[in-house]
Residue frames as a rotation matrix with the C-alpha (Angstrom) as fourth column:
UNK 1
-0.839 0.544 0.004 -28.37
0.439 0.682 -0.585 -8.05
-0.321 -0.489 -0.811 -53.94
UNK 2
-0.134 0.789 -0.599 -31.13
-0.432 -0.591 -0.682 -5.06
-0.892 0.167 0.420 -54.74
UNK 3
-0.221 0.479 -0.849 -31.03
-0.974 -0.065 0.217 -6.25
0.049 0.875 0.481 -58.78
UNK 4
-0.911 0.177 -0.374 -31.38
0.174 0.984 0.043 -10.11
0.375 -0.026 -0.927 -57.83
UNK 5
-0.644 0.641 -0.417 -33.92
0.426 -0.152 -0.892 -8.86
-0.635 -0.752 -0.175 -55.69
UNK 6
-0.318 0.107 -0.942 -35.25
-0.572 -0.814 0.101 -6.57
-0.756 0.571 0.320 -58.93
UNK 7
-0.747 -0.080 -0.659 -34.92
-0.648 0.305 0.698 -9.39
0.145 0.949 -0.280 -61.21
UNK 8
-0.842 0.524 -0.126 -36.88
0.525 0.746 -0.411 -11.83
-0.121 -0.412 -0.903 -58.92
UNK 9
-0.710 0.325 -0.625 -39.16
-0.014 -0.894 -0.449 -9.34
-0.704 -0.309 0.639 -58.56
UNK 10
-0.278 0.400 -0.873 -40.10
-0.955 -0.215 0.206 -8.68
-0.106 0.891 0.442 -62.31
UNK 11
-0.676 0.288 -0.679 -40.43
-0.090 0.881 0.464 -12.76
0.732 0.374 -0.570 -62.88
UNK 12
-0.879 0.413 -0.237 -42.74
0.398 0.361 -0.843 -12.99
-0.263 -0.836 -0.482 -60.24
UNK 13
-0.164 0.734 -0.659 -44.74
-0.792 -0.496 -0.355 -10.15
-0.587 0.464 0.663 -62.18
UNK 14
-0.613 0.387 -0.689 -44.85
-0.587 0.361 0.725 -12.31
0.529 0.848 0.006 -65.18
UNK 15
-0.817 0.503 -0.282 -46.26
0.555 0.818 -0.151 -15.33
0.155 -0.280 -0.947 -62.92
UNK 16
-0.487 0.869 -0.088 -49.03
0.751 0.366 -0.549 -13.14
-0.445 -0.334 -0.831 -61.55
UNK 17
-0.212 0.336 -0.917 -49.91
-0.887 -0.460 0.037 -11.10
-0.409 0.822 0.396 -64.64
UNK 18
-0.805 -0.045 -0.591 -50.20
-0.384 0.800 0.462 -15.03
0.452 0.599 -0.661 -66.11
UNK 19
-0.542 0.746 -0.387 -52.63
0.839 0.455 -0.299 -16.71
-0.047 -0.486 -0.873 -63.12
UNK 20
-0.476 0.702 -0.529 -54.76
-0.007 -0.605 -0.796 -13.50
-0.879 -0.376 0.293 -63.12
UNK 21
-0.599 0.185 -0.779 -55.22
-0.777 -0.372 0.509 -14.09
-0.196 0.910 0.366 -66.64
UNK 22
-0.803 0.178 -0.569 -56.13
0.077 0.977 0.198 -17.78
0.591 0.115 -0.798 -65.49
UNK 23
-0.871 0.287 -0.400 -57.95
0.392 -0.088 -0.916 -16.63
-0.298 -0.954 -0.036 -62.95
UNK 24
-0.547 0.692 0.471 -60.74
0.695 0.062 0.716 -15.39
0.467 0.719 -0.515 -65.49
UNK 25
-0.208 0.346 0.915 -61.71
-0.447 -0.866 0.225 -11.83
0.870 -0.362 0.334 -64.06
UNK 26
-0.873 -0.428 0.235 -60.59
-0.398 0.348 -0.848 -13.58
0.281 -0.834 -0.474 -60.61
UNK 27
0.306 0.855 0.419 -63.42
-0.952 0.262 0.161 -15.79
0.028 -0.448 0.893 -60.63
UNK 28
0.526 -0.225 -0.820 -61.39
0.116 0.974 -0.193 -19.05
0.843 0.006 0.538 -60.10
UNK 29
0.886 -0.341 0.315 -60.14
-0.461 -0.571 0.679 -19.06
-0.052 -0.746 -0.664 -56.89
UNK 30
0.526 -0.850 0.027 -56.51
0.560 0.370 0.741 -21.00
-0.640 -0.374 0.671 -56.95
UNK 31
0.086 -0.118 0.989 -55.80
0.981 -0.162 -0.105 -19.20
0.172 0.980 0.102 -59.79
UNK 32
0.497 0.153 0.854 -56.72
-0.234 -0.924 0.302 -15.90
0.835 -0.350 -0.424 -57.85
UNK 33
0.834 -0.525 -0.173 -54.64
0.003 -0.309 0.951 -16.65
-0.552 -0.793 -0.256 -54.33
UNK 34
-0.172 -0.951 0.258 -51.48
0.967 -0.112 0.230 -17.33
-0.190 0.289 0.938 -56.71
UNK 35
0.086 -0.056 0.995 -52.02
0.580 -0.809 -0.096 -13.98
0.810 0.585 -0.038 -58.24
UNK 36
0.957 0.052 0.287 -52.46
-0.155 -0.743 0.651 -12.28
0.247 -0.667 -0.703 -54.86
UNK 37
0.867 -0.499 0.012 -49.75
0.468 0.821 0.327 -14.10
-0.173 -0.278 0.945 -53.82
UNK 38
-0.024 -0.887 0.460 -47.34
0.981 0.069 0.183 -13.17
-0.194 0.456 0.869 -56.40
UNK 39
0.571 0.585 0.576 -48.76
0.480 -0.807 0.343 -10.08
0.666 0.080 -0.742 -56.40
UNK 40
0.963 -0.018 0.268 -47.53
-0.233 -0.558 0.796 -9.18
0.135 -0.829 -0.542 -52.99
UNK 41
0.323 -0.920 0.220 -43.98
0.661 0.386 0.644 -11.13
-0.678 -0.063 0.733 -53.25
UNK 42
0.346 -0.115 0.931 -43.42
0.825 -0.436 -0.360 -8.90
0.447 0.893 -0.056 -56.60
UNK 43
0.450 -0.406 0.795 -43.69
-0.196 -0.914 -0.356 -5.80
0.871 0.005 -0.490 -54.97
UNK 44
0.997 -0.082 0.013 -42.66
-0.036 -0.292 0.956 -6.66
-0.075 -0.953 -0.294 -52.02
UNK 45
0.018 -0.913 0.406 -39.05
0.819 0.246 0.518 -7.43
-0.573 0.324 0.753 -53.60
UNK 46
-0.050 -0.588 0.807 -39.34
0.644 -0.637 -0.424 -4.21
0.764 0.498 0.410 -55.60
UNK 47
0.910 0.042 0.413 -39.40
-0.244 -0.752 0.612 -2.41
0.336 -0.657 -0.674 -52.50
UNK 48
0.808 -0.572 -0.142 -36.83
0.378 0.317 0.870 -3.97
-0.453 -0.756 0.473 -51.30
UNK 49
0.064 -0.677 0.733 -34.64
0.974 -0.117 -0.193 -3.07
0.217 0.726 0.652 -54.60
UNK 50
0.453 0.308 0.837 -35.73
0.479 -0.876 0.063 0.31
0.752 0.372 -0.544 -53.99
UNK 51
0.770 -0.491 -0.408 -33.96
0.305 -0.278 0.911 0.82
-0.560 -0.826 -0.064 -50.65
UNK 52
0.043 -0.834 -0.550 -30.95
0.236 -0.527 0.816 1.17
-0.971 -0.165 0.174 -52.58
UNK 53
-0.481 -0.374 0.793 -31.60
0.747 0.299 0.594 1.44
-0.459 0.878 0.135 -56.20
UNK 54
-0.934 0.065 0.351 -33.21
0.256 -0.564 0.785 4.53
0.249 0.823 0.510 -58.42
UNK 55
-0.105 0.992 -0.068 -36.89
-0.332 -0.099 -0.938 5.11
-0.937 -0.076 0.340 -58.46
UNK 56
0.090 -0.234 -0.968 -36.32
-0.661 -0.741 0.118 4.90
-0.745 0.629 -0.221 -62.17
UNK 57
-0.492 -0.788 -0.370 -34.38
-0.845 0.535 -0.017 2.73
0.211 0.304 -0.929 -62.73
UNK 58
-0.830 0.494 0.258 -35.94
0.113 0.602 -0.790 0.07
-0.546 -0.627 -0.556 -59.93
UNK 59
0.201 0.973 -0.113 -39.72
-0.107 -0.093 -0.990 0.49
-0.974 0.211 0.086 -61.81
UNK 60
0.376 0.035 -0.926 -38.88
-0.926 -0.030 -0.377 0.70
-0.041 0.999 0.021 -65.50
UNK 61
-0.607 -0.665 -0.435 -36.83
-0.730 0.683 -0.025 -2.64
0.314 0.302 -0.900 -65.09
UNK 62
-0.851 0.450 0.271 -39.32
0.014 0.535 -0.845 -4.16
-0.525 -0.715 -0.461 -63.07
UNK 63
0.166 0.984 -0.068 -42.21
-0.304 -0.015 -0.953 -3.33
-0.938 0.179 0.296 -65.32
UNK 64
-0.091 -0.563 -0.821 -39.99
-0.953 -0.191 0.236 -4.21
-0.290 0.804 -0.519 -68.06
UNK 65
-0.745 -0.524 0.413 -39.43
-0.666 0.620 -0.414 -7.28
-0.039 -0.584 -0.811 -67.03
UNK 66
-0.167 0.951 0.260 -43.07
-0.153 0.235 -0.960 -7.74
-0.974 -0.200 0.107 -66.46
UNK 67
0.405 0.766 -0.499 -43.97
-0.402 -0.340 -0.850 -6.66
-0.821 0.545 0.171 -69.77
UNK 68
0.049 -0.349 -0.936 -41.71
-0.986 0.130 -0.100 -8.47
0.157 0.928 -0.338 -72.06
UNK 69
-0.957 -0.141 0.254 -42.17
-0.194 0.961 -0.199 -11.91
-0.216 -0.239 -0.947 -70.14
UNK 70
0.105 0.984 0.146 -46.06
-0.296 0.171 -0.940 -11.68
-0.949 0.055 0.310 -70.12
UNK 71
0.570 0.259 -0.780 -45.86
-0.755 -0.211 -0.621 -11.04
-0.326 0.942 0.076 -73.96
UNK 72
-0.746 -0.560 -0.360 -43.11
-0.568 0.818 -0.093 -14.24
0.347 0.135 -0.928 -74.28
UNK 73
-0.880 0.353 0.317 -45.90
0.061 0.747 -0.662 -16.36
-0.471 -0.563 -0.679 -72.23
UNK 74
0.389 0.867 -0.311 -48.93
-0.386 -0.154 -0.910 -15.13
-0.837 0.474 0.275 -74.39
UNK 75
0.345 0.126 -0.930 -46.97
-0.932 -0.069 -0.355 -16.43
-0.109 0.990 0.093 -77.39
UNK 76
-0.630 -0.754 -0.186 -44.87
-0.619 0.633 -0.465 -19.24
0.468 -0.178 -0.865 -76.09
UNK 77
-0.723 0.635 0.272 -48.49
0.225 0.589 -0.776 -20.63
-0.653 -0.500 -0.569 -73.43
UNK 78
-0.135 0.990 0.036 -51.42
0.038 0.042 -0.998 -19.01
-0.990 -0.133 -0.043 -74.58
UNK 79
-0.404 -0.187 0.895 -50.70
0.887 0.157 0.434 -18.97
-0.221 0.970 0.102 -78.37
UNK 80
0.284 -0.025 -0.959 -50.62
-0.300 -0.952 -0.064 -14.61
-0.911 0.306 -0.278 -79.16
UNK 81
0.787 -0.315 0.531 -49.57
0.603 0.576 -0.552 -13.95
-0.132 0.754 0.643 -82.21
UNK 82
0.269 -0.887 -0.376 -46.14
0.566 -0.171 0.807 -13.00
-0.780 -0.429 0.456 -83.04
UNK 83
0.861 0.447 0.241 -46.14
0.459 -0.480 -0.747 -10.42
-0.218 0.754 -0.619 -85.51
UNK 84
-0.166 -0.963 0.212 -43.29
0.887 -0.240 -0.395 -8.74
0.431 0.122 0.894 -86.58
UNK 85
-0.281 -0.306 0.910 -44.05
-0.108 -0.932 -0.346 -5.42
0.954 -0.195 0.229 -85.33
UNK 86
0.910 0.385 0.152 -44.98
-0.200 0.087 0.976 -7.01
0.362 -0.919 0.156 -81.81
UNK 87
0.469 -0.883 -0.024 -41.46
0.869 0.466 -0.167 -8.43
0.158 0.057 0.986 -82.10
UNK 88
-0.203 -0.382 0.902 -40.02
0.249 -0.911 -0.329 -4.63
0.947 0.158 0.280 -83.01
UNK 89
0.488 0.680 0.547 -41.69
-0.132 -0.563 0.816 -3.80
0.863 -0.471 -0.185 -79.70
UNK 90
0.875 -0.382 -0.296 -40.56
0.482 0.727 0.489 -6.49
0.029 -0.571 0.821 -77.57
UNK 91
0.409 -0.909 0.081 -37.09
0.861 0.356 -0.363 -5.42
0.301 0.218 0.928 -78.64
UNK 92
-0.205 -0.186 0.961 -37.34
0.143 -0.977 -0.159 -2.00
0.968 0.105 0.227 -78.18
UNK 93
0.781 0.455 0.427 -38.48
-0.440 -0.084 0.894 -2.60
0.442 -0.887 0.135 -75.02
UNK 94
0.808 -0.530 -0.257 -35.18
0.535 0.843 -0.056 -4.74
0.246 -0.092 0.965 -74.20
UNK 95
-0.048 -0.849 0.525 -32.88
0.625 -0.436 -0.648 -1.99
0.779 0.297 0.552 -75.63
UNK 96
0.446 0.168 0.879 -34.66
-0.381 -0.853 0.356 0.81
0.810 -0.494 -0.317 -73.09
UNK 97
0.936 0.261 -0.236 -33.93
0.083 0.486 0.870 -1.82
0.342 -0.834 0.433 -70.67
UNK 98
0.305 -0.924 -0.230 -30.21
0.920 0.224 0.320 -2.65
-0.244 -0.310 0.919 -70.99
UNK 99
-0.101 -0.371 0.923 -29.83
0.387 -0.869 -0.307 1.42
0.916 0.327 0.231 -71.63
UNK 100
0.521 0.433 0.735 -31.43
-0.336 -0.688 0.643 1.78
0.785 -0.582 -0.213 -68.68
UNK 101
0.942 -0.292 -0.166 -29.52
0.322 0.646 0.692 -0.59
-0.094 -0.705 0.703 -66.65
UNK 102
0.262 -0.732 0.629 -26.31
0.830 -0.162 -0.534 0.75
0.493 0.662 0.565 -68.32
UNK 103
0.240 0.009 0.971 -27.18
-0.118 -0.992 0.039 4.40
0.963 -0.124 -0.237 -67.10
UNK 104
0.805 0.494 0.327 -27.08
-0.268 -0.188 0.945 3.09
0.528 -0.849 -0.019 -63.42
């Protein structure tokens, strides 16, 4: 239950790492309660993971998570570009993940 809870978690980052970006230095305001919002669901689910999972472990996946969906929605919504060595990143970020998940 803790990594459902872990995984839910991280996607919940991506949503409000996305509306805060909509949210134009949180001067829209629907745009800003979703961020708070998801904000507070986010961690509140990684706390919950944490009850029984790492410190480590339970944060790097979670910010992982965060950080390789945001960067999939900046290229996939807001049109980023996809360089190859943003790509190299992306991936390398993946591998730490499923090494890190591995280790646990």
């Amino acid at each position: 239950m803790a990594w459902m809870a872990l995984l839910l978690a991280g996607v919940f980052e991506i949503v409000w790492a996305y509306s805060m970006k909509l949210s134009d230095g949180f001067t829209r305001l629907t745009s800003s309660i979703v961020t708070l919002i998801f904000m507070m669901l986010s961690f509140a689910l990684l706390t919950y993971a944490m009850r029984s999972l790492p410190l480590g472990t339970a944060y790097t996946i979670w910010t992982g998570i965060g950080a390789v969906g945001s960067f999939l929605v900046g290229i996939l919504v807001l049109g980023e570009p996809a360089t190859a060595l943003r790509m190299l990143a992306a991936v390398l970020i993946i591998a730490g993940l499923v090494l890190m998940k591995l280790s646990s």
